[in-house]
C-alpha positions as CSV (number, residue, x, y, z in Angstrom):
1,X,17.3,-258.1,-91.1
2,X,15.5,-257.0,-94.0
3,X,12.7,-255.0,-94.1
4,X,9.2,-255.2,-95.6
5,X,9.4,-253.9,-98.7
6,X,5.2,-254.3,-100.1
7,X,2.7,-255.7,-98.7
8,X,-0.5,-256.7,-101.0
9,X,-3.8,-258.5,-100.5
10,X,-4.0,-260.7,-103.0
11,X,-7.2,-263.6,-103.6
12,X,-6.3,-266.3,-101.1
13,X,-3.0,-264.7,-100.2
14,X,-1.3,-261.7,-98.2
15,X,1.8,-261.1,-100.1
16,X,4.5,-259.7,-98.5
17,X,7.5,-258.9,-100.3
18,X,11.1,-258.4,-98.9
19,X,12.7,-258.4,-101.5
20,X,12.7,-257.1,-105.5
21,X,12.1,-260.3,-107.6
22,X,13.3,-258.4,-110.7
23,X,16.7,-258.9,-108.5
24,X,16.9,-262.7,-109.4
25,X,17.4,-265.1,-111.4
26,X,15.6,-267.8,-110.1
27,X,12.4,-267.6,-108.1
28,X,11.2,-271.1,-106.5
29,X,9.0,-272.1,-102.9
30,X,11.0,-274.6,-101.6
31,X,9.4,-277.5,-99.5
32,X,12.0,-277.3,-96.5
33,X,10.9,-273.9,-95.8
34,X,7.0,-275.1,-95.4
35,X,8.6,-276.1,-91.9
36,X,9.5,-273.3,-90.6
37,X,6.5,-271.4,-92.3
38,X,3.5,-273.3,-90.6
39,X,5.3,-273.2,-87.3
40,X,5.0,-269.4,-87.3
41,X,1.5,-269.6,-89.7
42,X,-0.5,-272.2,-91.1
43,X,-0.5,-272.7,-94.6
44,X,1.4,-270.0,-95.3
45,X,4.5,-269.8,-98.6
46,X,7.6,-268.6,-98.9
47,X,9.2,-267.6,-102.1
48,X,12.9,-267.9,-102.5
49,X,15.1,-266.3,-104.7
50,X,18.7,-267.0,-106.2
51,X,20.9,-264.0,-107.8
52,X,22.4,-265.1,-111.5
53,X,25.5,-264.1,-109.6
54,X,25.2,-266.4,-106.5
55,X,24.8,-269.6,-105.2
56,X,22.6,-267.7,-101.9
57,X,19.0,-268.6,-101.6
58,X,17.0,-265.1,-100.3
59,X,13.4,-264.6,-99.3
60,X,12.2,-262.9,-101.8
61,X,8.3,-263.0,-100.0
62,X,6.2,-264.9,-97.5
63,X,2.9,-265.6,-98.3
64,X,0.0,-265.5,-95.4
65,X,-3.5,-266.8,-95.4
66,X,-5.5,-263.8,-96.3
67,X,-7.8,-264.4,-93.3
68,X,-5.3,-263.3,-90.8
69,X,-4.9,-259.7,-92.0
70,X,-2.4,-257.3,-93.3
71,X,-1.2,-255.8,-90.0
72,X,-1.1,-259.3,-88.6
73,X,0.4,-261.1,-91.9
74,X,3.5,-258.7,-91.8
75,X,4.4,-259.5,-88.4
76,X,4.4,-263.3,-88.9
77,X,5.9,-262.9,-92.5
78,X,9.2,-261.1,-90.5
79,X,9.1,-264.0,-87.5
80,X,9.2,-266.4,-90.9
81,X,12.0,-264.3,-92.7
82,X,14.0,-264.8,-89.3
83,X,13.9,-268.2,-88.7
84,X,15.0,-268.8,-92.0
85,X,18.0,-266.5,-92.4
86,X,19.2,-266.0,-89.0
């Protein structure tokens, strides 16, 4: 798995990033990952990225209501990362 790479409070958002986004070409939040998003935490994001080189869609970050907390946000953002890569 990958790890945590930053995590930043942001205005409505925790923002925690796995992954460089410099690394790709293509940076998009997909709708079919909403699902397993909100079943880990409400309203949360997660922002997908695709490699000029690749056809492989990568977390790039997770997103987490900035009510729940950094400590908190990481944790769910790597139970998010999981169900959507493992």
């Amino acid at each position: 798995m990958v790890g945590v790479n930053k995590v930043e409070t942001e205005e409505d958002y925790i923002h925690v990033r796995f992954r460089d986004p410099d690394q790709f070409d293509e940076i998009r939040t997909p709708d079919w990952a909403e699902d397993p998003a909100h079943s880990v935490s409400e309203g949360s994001e997660v922002r997908m990225g695709r490699e000029d080189d690749s056809d492989d869609w990568k977390v790039e970050s997770v997103l987490i209501k900035k009510s729940v907390g950094e400590d908190k946000a990481e944790e769910q953002a790597r139970d998010i990362v999981d169900k959507i890569e493992s």
